[in-house]
Structures are given as C-alpha cells and as structure tokens.
N, C-alpha and C positions, 0 to 999 in steps of 0.2 A: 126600504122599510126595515125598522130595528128589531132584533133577531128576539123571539119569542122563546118562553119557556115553555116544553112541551109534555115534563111530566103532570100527572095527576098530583104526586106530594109537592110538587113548589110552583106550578103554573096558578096558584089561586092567591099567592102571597107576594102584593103589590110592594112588598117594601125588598125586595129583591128585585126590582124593575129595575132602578139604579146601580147595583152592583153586576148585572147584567150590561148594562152600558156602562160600563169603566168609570162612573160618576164616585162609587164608594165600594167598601170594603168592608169584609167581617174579620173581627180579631179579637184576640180571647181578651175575657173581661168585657165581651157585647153580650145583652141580653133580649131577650124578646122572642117574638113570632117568626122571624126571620129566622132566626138560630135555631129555635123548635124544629123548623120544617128545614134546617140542613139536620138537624140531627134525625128527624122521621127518616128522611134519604140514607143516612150514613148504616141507621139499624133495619130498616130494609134490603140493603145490600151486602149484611151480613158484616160490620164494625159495628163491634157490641159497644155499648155504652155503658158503664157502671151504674147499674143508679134507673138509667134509662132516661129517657130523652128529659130535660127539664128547663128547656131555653135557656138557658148560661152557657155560655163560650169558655168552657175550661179543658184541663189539661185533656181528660179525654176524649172531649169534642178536637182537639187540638191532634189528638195521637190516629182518629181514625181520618180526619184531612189529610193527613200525613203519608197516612197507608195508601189513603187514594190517590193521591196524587205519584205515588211512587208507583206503583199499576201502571200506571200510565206517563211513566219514564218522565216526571214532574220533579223537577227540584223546587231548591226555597225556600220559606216559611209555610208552613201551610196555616195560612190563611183565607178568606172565600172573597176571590176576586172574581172578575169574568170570565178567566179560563176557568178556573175549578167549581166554578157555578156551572159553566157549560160541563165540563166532565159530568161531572155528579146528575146533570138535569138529564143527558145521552144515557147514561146507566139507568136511570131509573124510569126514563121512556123504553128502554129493550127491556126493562122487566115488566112495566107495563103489559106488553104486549103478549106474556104466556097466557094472560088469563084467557085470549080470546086465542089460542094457537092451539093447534092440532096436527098431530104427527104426522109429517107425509114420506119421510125418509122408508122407502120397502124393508130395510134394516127392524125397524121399531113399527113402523103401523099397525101390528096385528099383536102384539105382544100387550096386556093386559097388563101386566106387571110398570112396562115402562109408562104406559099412559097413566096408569096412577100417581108415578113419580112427576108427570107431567102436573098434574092436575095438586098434586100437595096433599095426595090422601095420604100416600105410605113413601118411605124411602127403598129404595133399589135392596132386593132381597142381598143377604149377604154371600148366595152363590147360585148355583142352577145358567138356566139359558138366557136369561135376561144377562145375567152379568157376561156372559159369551157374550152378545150380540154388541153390550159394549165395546168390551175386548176388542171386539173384531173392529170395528168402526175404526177406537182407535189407533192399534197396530198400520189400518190403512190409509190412516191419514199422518204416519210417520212419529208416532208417541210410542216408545217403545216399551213394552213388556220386557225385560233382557232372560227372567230369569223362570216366570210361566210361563209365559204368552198366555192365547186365548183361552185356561183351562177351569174358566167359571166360577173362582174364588174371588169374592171381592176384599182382597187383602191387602198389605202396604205398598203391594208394588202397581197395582192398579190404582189405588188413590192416589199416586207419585203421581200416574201418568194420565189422572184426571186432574190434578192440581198444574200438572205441567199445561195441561190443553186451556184449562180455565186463564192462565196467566197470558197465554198466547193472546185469548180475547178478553182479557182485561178484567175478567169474571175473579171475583175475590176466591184466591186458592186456598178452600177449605178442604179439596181433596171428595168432597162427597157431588152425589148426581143432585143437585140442585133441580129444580124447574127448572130454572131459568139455563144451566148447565144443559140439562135433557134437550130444550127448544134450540139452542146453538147447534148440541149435537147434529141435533135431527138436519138443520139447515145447511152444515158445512160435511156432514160425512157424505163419501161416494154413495154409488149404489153396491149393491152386495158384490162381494170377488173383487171389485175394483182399486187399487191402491191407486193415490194422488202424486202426482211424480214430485218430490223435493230435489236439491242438489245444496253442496255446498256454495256457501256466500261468497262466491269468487271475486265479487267489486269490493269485499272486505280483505279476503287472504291476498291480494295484491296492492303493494306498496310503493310507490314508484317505479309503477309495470314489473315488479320483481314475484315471481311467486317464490318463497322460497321454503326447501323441505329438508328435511335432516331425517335419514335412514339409517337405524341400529340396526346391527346385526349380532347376538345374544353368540354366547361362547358355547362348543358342545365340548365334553368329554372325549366325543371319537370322533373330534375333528370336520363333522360334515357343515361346521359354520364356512371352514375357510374353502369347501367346494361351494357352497349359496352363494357366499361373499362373491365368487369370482364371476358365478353365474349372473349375481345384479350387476360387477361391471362390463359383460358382454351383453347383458341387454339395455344397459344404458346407452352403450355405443350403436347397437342395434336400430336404438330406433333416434339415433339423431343429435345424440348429445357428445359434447367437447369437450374431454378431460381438461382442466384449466388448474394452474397453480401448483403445490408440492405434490410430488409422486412420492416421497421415501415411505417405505411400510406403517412408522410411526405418523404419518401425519394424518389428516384428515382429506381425505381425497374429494373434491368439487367438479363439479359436472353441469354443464349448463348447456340450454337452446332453446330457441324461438317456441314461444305458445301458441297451440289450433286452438285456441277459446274464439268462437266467431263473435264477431264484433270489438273483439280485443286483441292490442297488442299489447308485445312484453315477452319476458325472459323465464323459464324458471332457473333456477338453481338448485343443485342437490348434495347435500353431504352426505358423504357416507364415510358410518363409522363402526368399526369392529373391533376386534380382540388386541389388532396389533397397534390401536392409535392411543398414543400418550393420554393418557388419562381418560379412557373411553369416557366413565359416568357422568364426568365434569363436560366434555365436549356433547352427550347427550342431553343432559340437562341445559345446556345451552339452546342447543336447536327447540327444546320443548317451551323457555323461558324467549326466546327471541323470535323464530321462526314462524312461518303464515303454518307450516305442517309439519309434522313429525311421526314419524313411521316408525315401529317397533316390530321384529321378527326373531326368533329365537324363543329360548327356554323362559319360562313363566314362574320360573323358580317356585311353583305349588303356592302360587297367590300372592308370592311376596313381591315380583317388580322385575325389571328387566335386569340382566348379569351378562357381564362381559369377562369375567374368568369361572376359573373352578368352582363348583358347586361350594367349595370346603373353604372357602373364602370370599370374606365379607368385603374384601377392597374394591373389585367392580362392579358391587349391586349398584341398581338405582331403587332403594325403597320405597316400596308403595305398602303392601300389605301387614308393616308391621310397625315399629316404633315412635306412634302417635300417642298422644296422652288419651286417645277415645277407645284405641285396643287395649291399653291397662284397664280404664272403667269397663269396658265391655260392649261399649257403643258401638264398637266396629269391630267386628272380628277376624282375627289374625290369619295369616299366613295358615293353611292347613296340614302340613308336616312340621310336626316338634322338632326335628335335629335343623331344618331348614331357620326357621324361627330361635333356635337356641344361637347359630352361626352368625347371627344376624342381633343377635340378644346387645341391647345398649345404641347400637347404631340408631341414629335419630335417620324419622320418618324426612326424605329427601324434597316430600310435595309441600313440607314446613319450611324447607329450609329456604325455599326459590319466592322469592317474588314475582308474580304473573300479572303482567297487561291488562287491566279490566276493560282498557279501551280496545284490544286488539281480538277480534275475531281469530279463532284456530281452529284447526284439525288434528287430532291424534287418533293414530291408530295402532292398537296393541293384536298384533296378532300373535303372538304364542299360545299357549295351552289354556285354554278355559281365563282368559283374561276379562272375565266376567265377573270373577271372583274378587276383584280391587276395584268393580266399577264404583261402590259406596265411595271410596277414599276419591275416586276421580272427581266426584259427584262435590265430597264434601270436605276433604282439606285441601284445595287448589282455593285461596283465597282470592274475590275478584272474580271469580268464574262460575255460571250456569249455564245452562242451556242454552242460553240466547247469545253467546259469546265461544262457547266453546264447542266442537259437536264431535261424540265418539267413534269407533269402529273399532268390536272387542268381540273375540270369541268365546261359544258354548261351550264348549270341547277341547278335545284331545285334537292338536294339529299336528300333521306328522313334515318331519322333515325337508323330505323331497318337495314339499309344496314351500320352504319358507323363504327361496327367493322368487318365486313367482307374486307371491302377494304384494311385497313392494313396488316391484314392476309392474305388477296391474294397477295399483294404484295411482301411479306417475302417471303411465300412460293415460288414466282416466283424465286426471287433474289437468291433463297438457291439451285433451280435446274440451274442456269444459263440461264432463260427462253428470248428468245425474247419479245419488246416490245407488237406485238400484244399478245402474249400468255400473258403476265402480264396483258393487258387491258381488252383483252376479258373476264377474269369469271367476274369481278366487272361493266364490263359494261353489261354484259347477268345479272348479279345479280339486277342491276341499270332497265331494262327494265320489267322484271318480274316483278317487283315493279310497276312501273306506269302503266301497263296493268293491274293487279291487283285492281289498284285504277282507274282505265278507262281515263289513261292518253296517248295523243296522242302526242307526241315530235315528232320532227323532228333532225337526226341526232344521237351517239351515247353523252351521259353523260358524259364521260370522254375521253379525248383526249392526245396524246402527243405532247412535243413543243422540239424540238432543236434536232431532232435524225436525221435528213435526213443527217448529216453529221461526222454520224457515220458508219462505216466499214460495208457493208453488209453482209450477212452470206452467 
C-alpha cells in the first residue's frame, strides 16, 4: 500500500499525492495549492516566509526548503520531492500531536508555568524554578550548561543549549521552549536525579582500527611540566603501551597498544608532546588538525590557549583566546590578563589558521585552568565543526599541578576500555576535588565538564 500523508496541513491536498510517489516534483516558479500548503508547513515549523504564505514557489519558499532539509542532514536543491515531502509531512504530524499531549515527565507535570508553555498560552518565564527544572532535564541528558549550570536564568547559554537539543531532534533551533520543544522535552528527559549515560563516538574516532591521540604537555616556569611529563610516560608504560619510533628529547615520542573497547579491535596510538619537541605548537596543532583525540594539560595562559615555553614569549602559544577579527569587534572576548594578551598582540588566532575535517569526528580536551574561558572560540572559529562532529572536555577552574599528568592518563585509559563519558570525567574530577579539599578549597560545581555529547547516541 502507498505511503499516505499524515499531517493535518498536507494530508487534505490531493495534488501532492504524486510528488509523494516519486511521480513529480515542486520547483520554484510552481504555483498553486500544493505550494500553499508546503509553505503553511514550512511557517508552522517556525521558517518564516516574507510576505507570508501566497502559493508561489520563490526564493523564500526556496530558502526555508533549504533550512529543512539541512536539519535533517539533506543536501541538494531544495526542491519538494518525496523525501522532503516526507520530512516536512513527519514534522508536522509531531507537531500535530502537542495539541492533544500532556506532560507526564515527574520533571514538569506539576509545574503550571511549563504546562502553559505546553499549551501556547505563555513562553517559559525568563528565570525562577521552571527555567531550573529545564536546566536540570538538560544538563541530564548531556547539553551542557559550561558556565551556570542549573541556576534558573533563562539566558544565552541556556538557549545555546535549548537550540543545541532542538537540533539533536530536528526541531528548528530557535533556541526558545517551543510546545512543541516542551512535548519532546517531556518525552526524552530521565526521571529527576537520573543522567542518561553518553560516550564518545568510538565507531567514528577509529580509522582503520587506529584510535589515535596526541597529548600536550604545557610549559611551567618551575619546571613541574618536565616531573608530569615523566609521570604520563611511566604510566603509559604502566598500563601496556610500547614506546615505538624516536626517542631523542627533540622529537615527538609515540606509544601504542591493543584497545579493550568490547566488541572492537585495534590499536591506539599516542603522541606526546612537551617543551622539549621541535616545534611543539606546530606538532600540536597537528594532532588537533589530524587526530581521532587531542589532550591538553598544562597552563591556560588566563584564556589565551595552550603554551609550550615561557610565559614572556609568544613562539610556543597555540592561540585560541585572542587574535581573531571577532575579539577586535568584541564578539568574542579576549584572553583576561592584559600583559598576557599584549605578548600575544598581532599573533593571529591559530583555530584560523588550521583547516579541520568536517567529515572527521574528534575529541578535545583542554584541561588547564578555567579552559572554559575559549570554549566561545572552540564553539565558533574551528571551521567545519559543532557539536555533532566535535565533543569537548574543559575546565571551570583553577587546576592545580600535581593533578596534570593524571588527567591524560585517565583519559587514555578511559578511551582504551571504551568508557562512557561520565566514567572518563569522573576519576579526574574525584582526583581535581581531593586536591582542593586538601588545600581547604570550597568550589562549587565539578572541575571539568563535557560540551557537545548530548547529541551523541545513548547507551
């Protein structure tokens, strides 16, 4: 039997019967009732139409096809064939379906405020308990908050990470609680307390069974890089890996062995690189521009990016936090110490200078100091790369030394058993709190955090 149209806006319009079976097609410069009732669809899923719907097939019926069918990872022309009949006809049967929907997630069921937003009386107040209960939902379903969490302001970083969940399920990222947003919510978040377990995309970060990582080790003043340094290569040895390839101080030292990812075989491979390897920045920015992962430990240079010499010299930064044309306009704001950003003054921004794999899934993880402070620039001058390609791991905070070869090493080891994300964060964040309780330190929040996994496959 041939496959029916099941929205309300296009199941009553016989002359889309055919372009539903592959028979015909819409393309700008068509007019009619057909085109009406794609564009009633297109402005009820939030692509505005200039003008507003008026059966003509022109450029901006043309531009919101467009949008839609990129949502939904569609190339091409966008024109309204069978598949983007069927998209468009699937979206607007699941929005169909809020009018008769009613909130059963424990989360929202009792909350007045979000049944409203349900129902299309009011939008989501712009802070108090209701925007918490969002919050909360989605920190647990892996859309990360980096820089409030759950603390009841509905502001930009919570519309990021409502636009980020919308994208996930193909809901147009306008960034606000839609109905139709609200009824997804309600359907995919846990129950209260409960986080949904992610992990990195390991079938993507392996290349011909190769996992392969490149580990920075950042330069200190007093020297405690080259005791960490030494420390990642007795615990690479530690747990099973074979120096392979040059040993001289200058080069870049390689490490490899067999991966516990169940159900998978393969190798990883690991560079490690420090103060003493010929052109550190260059051989880092490699492993970031090539590599399935890329580790970063050391000094945070107060925003500005990872450093492989003295503070008082610009030759081994890798810049992130300052020399984009979006930190002069103001878009992005700089490196937070001036003498740091003066030393740095003229060096162009290094995330400009690389070209990045749009097709290659990665992992970065900056753990120095409050590397939370260049997640903007991670987010938004690595060309080729969101969320759904690249996924972070960046600290709130002040990291103290003694912990910065442990991080990398916990990391590996995760990566080498196929760990989920929380298993990865947890020993280095339990290792990160030990430490400041120790030093009679009272943070609020965990040390290191992940960014971009809420839109990765659950387990």
């Amino acid at each position: 039997m041939p496959a029916r149209l099941r929205s309300k806006t296009l199941s009553t319009i016989s002359d889309l019967e055919a372009i539903l079976a592959g028979d015909e097609t819409l393309a700008r410069g068509a007019r009619g009732p057909a085109v009406r009732a794609i564009q009633d669809g297109l402005v009820a899923l939030g692509y505005g139409l200039p003008g507003g719907p008026d059966g003509v097939f022109g450029k901006a019926t043309e531009v919101g096809l467009g949008e839609l069918r990129r949502l939904h990872d569609r190339l091409g022309a966008a024109i309204v064939d069978a598949e983007t009949l069927t998209i468009l006809d699937d979206a607007l049967a699941r929005l169909d379906a809020v009018a008769e929907y009613t909130l059963q997630n424990a989360r929202f069921a009792d909350d007045p405020a979000l049944v409203a937003v349900l129902r299309g009386h009011r939008p989501l107040p712009r802070g108090g308990e209701s925007v918490t209960r969002i919050q909360r939902a989605l920190l647990d379903l892996h859309f990360a908050l980096p820089r409030g969490g759950a603390d009841g302001d509905y502001g930009g970083e919570t519309r990021e990470a409502l636009r980020r969940f919308q994208r996930w399920q193909r809901i147009r990222p306008g960034g606000e609680l839609s109905p139709l947003t609200m009824m997804v919510l309600d359907e995919l978040a846990t129950p209260p307390a409960v986080t949904i377990t992610r992990a990195p995309e390991y079938a993507k970060l392996l290349r011909d069974d190769r996992l392969t990582v490149t580990i920075g080790m950042g330069y200190d003043e007093k020297d405690l890089d080259i005791r960490e340094r030494g420390e990642v290569v007795r615990g690479l040895l530690r747990s099973g890996f074979v120096q392979i390839g040059e040993t001289a101080d200058d080069a870049v030292h390689t490490f490899t062995r067999d991966l516990e990812i169940p159900g998978r075989s393969g190798t990883m491979r690991v560079r490690l690189i420090s103060r003493d390897t010929a052109r550190p920045e260059a051989n880092f920015a490699e492993g970031l521009v090539q590599d399935a992962v890329t580790v970063y430990a050391g000094h945070a240079r107060y925003g500005t990016g990872p450093d492989f010499d003295g503070k008082e010299s610009a030759a081994g930064n890798f810049v992130i936090g300052v020399g984009a044309p979006q930190h002069l306009t103001g878009a992005l704001e700089r490196g937070y110490n001036p003498h740091m950003n003066q030393i740095l003054a003229g060096v162009p921004n290094d995330l400009l200078r690389h070209r990045f794999d749009p097709e290659r899934y990665q992992l970065w993880a900056f753990l120095g100091c409050t590397t939370r402070n260049y997640l903007d620039e991670l987010r938004g001058l690595v060309e080729g790369k969101d969320t759904h390609n690249l996924d972070l791991i960046v600290s709130t905070r002040l990291i103290y030394w003694s912990n910065t070869a442990f991080g990398p090493l916990s990391i590996v080891r995760g990566l080498l058993r196929g760990a989920d994300i929380d298993a990865i964060l947890g020993p280095i964040n339990e290792r990160a709190l030990a430490t400041e309780r120790k030093l009679g330190k009272d943070f609020v929040g965990p040390p290191f955090i992940g960014d971009g996994f809420g839109d990765n496959a659950p387990r």
